[in-house]
C-alpha positions, -999 to 999 in steps of 0.1 A, spaced: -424 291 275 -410 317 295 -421 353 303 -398 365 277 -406 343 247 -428 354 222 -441 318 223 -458 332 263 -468 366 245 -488 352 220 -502 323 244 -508 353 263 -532 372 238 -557 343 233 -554 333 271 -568 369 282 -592 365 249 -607 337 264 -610 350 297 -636 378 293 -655 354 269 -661 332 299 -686 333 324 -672 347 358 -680 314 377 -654 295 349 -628 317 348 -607 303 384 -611 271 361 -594 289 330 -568 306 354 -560 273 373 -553 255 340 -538 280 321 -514 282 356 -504 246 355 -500 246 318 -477 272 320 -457 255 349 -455 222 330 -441 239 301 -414 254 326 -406 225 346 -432 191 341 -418 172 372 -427 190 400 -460 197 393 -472 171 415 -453 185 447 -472 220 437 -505 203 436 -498 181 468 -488 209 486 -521 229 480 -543 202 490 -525 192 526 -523 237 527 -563 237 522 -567 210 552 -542 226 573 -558 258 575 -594 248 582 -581 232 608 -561 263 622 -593 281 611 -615 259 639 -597 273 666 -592 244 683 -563 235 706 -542 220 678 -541 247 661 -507 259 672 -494 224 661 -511 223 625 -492 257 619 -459 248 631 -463 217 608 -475 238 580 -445 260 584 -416 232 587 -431 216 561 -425 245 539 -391 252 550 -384 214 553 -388 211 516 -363 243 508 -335 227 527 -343 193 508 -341 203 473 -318 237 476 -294 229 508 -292 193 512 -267 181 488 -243 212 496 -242 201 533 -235 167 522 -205 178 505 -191 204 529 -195 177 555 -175 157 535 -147 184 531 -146 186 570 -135 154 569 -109 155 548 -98 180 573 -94 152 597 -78 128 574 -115 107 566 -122 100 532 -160 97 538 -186 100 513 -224 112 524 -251 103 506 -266 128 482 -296 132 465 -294 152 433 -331 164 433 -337 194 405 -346 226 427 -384 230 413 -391 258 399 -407 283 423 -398 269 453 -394 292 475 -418 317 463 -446 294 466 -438 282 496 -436 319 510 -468 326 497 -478 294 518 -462 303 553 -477 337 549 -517 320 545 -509 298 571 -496 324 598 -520 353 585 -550 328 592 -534 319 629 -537 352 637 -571 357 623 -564 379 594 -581 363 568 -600 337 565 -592 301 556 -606 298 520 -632 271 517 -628 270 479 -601 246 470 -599 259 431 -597 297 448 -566 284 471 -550 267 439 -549 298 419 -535 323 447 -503 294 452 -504 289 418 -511 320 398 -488 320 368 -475 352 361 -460 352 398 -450 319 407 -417 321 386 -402 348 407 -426 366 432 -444 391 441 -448 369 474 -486 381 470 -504 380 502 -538 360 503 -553 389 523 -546 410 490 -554 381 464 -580 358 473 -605 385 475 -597 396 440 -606 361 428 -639 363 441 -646 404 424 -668 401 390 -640 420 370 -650 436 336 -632 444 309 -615 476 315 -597 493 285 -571 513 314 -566 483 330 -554 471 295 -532 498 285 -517 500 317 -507 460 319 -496 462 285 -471 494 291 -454 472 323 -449 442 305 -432 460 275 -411 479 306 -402 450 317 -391 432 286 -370 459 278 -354 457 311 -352 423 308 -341 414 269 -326 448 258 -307 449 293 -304 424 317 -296 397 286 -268 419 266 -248 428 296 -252 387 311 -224 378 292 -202 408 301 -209 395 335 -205 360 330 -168 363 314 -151 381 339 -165 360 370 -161 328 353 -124 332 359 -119 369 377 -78 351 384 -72 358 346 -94 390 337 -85 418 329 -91 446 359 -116 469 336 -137 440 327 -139 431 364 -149 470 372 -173 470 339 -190 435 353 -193 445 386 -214 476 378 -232 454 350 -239 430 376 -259 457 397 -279 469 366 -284 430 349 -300 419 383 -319 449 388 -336 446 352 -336 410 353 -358 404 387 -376 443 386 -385 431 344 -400 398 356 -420 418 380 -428 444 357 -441 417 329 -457 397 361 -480 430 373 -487 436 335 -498 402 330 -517 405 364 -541 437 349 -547 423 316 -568 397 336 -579 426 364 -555 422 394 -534 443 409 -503 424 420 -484 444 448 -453 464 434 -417 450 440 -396 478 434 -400 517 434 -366 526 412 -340 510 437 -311 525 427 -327 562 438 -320 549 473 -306 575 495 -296 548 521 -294 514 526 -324 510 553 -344 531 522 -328 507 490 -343 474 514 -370 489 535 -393 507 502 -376 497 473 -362 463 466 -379 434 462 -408 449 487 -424 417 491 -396 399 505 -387 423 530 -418 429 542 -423 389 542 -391 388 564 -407 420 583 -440 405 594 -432 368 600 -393 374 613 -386 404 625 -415 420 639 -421 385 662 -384 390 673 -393 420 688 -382 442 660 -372 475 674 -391 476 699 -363 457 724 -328 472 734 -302 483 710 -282 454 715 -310 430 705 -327 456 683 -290 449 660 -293 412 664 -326 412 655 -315 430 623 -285 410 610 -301 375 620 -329 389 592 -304 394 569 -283 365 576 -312 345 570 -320 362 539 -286 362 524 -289 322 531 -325 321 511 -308 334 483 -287 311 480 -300 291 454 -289 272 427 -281 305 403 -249 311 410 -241 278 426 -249 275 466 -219 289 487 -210 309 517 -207 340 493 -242 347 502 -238 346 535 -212 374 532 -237 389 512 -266 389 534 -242 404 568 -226 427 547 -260 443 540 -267 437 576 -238 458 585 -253 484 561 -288 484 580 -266 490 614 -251 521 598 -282 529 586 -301 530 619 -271 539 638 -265 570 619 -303 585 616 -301 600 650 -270 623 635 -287 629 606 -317 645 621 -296 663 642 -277 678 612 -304 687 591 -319 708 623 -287 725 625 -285 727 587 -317 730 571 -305 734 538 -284 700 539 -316 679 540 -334 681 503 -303 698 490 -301 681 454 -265 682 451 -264 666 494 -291 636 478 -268 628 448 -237 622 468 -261 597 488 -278 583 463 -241 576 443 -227 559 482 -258 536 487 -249 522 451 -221 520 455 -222 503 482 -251 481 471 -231 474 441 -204 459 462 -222 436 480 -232 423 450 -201 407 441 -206 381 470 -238 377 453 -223 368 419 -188 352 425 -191 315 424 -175 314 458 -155 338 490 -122 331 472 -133 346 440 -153 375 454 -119 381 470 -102 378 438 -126 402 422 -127 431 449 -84 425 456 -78 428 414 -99 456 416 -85 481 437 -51 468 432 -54 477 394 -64 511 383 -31 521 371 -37 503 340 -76 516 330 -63 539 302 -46 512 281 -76 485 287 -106 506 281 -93 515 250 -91 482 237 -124 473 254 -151 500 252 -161 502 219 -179 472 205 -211 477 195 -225 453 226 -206 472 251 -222 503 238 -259 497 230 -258 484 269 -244 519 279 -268 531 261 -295 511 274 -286 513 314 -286 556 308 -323 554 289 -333 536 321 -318 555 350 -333 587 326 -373 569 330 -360 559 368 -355 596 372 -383 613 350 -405 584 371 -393 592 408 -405 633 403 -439 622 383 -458 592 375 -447 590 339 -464 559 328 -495 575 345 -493 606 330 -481 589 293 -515 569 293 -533 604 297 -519 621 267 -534 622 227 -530 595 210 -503 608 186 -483 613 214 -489 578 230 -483 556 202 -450 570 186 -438 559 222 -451 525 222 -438 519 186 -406 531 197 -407 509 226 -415 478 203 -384 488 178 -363 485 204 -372 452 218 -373 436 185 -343 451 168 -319 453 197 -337 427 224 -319 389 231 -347 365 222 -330 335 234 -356 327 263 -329 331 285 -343 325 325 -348 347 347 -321 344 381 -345 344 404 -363 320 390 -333 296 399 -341 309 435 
């Protein structure tokens, strides 16, 4: 019963039904349940590991709470637990075998032991959200939470579990304890991000997945426009994908009268790569990575040398946590995670001649026609990264990116054989509607100001909206990638 199921939608309607018929002091109850019935339906097995791993997190940090000597300890435990349990189920096996291929190397025929566990669903957001309570009440920034129910619901809270926000408890926990009323704008406005989202997520992200998963299946044998076509599909299906689970997640999040933090703010507007990952992609990661990573490395605040190390090991590290069981676990990401690295270098390496450009040029710096030139290179860019990101392995990123600028002498005859089927098309269509709202929505607050208009102004909007998704959205259930995350 995923997000995008009308099965969740409808489940939805009587869940948030129920809710405001409840008394406030049985509605964590309603939440907890309705969170664990959800997961179940998603992935039954793990369940137990979720639970077991909220009652040793409630114990763990009363005791950090105490402020006792141990402390320190309970908090390192808390944490290597946490990461422990990522390398088990998402690393494990994949050492196993490349340990295996080493020694091959050395003529040994070896086999290591491997242990096939499922990666539960989740994982690592959960245990994010975990690390985060744990450090957060080390350093005395909240509270440990005495109510066990409370503490089950902020780990557990189904509309993010799947794929993030990694909500902080300093945010969430006191939203749990709020009376909240029914509020019709809190309605409307959950109700307009989770039909955004859908349509990012079944009108997009699903028609141009199997563009994208033909030509990297096999990039050796496909043709070079389809390569070109899936790479740039690749950067607009992952976008809609992950920013349309969010979207449906923060929705989901108002209809019951929280505000879930946002993920993205229209990523590919970036003007720069420090900009795309600092303020606009998948917010609650970096800034996870920024408060319990990079910040106690020293962040900037150390010498240049060690200011870049500081930065790439981040990256690194994050390029690594990606790699989940999506697109298969490889070195790819690793590629992936320096090569954005290596942007963030150029990025901080270049503001000092920036600023000293736009003094001597003061008409360079808000120029529109200066901003779109930047806004086109950070995608691009961005966009080839991404290819590390998607190829099932270095060899065939390498196949992808060699094919690609090795074969442009023979776009004409391809594209006319390829561009004009009616899937190809409608996703055109689809990626310029949104980059129009991404647009429209970076100079005014367009879902704002929609929600402030007449009502025969509103609604033809909303119908149109719901046309869409059921005449042109993919209502397979198809998951969401960073759920496999």
């Amino acid at each position: 019963m995923l997000p995008n199921s009308l099965t969740f939608l409808v489940s939805l309607a009587g869940l948030v039904l129920a809710y405001y018929l409840f008394p406030h002091r049985f509605r964590w109850p309603l939440l907890l349940l309705a969170s664990y019935y959800f997961y179940v339906s998603w992935e039954p097995g793990p369940t137990l590991l979720l639970i077991g791993l909220t009652l040793i997190t409630y114990f763990m940090a009363l005791g950090i709470g105490k402020n006792t000597p141990r402390k320190k300890l309970l908090l390192v435990l808390g944490v290597l637990l946490n990461v422990s349990l990522q390398v088990l189920f998402k690393y494990f096996d994949f050492f196993m075998g490349e340990m295996e291929t080493l020694m091959r190397g050395f003529g040994l025929t070896l086999a290591f032991p491997k242990l096939g566990l499922p990666l539960p669903v989740g994982l690592s957001f959960y245990t994010f959200s975990i690390i985060s309570y744990l450090v957060d009440v080390y350093r005395g920034k909240v509270e440990p939470e005495r109510h066990i129910g409370r503490l089950a619901v902020y780990i557990a809270f189904f509309p993010k579990i799947l794929a993030g926000p990694i909500e902080r408890a300093v945010t969430f926990l006191p939203q749990l304890r709020e009376r909240i009323h029914f509020n019709p704008e809190r309605m409307i406005e959950g109700s307009q991000l989770i039909l955004w989202g859908l349509f990012k997520k079944v009108v997009i992200a699903d028609r141009l997945a199997p563009f994208v998963n033909a030509a990297f299946e096999n990039p050796t044998y496909t043709p070079t426009i389809q390569l070109i076509i899936a790479s740039y599909f690749f950067a607009f299906q992952i976008y809609c994908d992950f920013s349309g689970y969010t979207d449906i997640a923060r929705g989901t999040g108002k209809l019951f009268g929280f505000d879930i933090m946002e993920n993205f703010r229209r990523a590919y507007l970036s003007k720069s790569a420090a900009e795309f990952w600092g303020s606009r992609w998948h917010i609650s990661l970096a800034t996870w990575f920024r408060d319990y990573m990079y910040i106690p490395m020293g962040g900037s605040r150390v010498s240049h040398p060690r200011h870049y190390f500081n930065l790439m090991a981040v990256f690194i590290v994050s390029g690594w946590w990606h790699a989940g069981l999506g697109f298969g676990v490889n070195w790819a990401f690793l590629i992936w995670g320096g090569l954005n690295g290596f942007y963030q270098w150029v990025s901080v390496g270049t503001a000092g001649i920036w600023r000293k450009l736009a003094e001597l040029l003061p008409w360079i710096k808000d120029r529109g026609i200066v901003n779109v030139v930047r806004i086109l290179l950070t995608f691009h860019l961005i966009t080839f990264a991404w290819i590390f990101f998607r190829a099932n392995s270095i060899s065939d990123a390498w196949t992808v990116i060699t094919r690609i600028y090795k074969g442009w002498n023979l776009l004409p005859l391809m594209f006319e054989t390829y561009a004009y089927t009616p899937e190809f098309l409608i996703a055109i269509a689809s990626i310029i509607l949104l980059m129009i709202v991404e647009v429209l929505d970076e100079r005014l607050p367009m879902w704002e100001r929609l929600r402030t208009k007449p009502a025969f102004v509103r609604w033809p909007v909303y119908y149109a909206l719901i046309f869409i998704l059921l005449t042109l959205g993919k209502w397979g259930g198809e998951q969401f990638i960073y759920m496999q995350f």
